[in-house]
C-alpha angles and dihedrals in degrees: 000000000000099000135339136178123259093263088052083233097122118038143172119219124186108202090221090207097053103018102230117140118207146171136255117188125181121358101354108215124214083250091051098232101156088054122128115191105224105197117069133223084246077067093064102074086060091064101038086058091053091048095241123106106179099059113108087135102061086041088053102048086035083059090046094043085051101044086045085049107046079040094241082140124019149152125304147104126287093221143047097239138104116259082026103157113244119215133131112305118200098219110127112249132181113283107256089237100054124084106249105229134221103249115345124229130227123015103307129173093240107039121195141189145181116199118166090338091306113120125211113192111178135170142137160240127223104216107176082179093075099063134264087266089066096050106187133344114234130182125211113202108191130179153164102251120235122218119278088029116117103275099009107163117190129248088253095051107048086039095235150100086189149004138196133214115238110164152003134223113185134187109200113183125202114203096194084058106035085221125123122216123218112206113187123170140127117280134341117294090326091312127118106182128199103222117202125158115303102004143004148234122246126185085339095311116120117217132175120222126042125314114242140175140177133222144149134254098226128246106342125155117193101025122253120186131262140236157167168060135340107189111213131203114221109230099010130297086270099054105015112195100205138328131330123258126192113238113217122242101201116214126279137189124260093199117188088175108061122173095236134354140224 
């Protein structure tokens, strides 16, 4: 084995002879059945140019070591709550060197919108380890944008100091059954943040940096993509300041085919 998780339901194994590294989720069985190769054949023209054709396991820390330093992945907390554990999350984020931009266009892997100064940044993980039911995880960061930030919008244009999140409306498409879900409900997992620059309030806590939360899309085989709309509610739900306005959640991609795993 070269890592696993605590549960043991995840694990890493080098074949030491031939130099392939693969994954086993779930109960591994003696004739590896539950077994996913990570790295893929486009990856076979890189070591043939290095002259070294066992090495998935350099390919694949040399991935890692790239994704950590263009800051694709990075360190932070999974949650929105005080005492929340930092370590590297693999949800894909905007490279550090590339302009954000204000909504982005087509099915990405990293989506991003600006709607009235409030930001929704979304994208996923495919974690086969967690069973076919949960689908993909996917993590939603939303925040009240601060000047000189892509897409700000001032107090006196977007016409609030503050804004709460009421509901959410979500299109999930599955490719495998051509069939899109419509998931419609208040809040987000129980939580109706108060979003102001540079932080929010949630359930009477106050927190700086962005809220953020994880959940799955349910059972999906052959990946699809995800979108949206979050309706917020301008002061807060118990003194609103004006109308509500639907913030957009751009497409990402659901990908069951990634080109490496981690």
């Amino acid at each position: 084995p070269l890592s696993r998780s605590q549960g043991m339901n995840k694990l890493f194994v080098l074949d030491s002879n031939t130099g392939r590294v693969d994954f086993i989720y779930g109960r591994a069985t003696s004739d590896r059945q539950n077994l996913l190769n990570i790295t893929q054949e486009g990856d076979r023209d890189r070591r043939a140019l290095r002259g070294a054709p066992n090495d998935d396991i350099l390919v694949w820390l040399e991935e890692y070591a790239n994704r950590l330093d263009s800051g694709r992945i990075g360190v932070g907390s999974m949650g929105s709550q005080a005492g929340d554990v930092e370590s590297i999350t693999l949800y894909p984020r905007f490279p550090r060197t590339s302009v954000l931009p204000i909504v982005t266009e087509g099915i990405q892997s990293v989506s991003r919108a600006v709607t009235r100064g409030v930001e929704v940044v979304a994208s996923s993980v495919y974690v086969p380890q967690a069973g076919r039911q949960f689908g993909y995880i996917y993590s939603i960061r939303i925040r009240l944008l601060t000047p000189e930030e892509p897409g700000y919008v001032s107090e006196q244009d977007r016409g609030f100091v503050t804004c709460q999140l009421q509901s959410r409306h979500f299109r999930i498409i599955d490719n495998a059954k051509g069939h899109t879900e419509q998931v419609n409900g208040d809040g987000v997992i129980g939580m109706y943040p108060i979003l102001e620059e540079g932080g929010y309030t949630e359930d009477g806590d106050d927190f700086m940096g962005v809220f953020q939360y994880q959940s799955c899309t349910g059972e999906m085989e052959r990946g699809g993509s995800f979108e949206g709309q979050v309706y917020f509610v301008p002061g807060s739900l118990q003194s609103p300041t004006g109308n509500g306005f639907h913030v957009e959640l751009k497409p990402f991609i659901l990908d069951n085919q990634p080109e490496y795993l981690y």
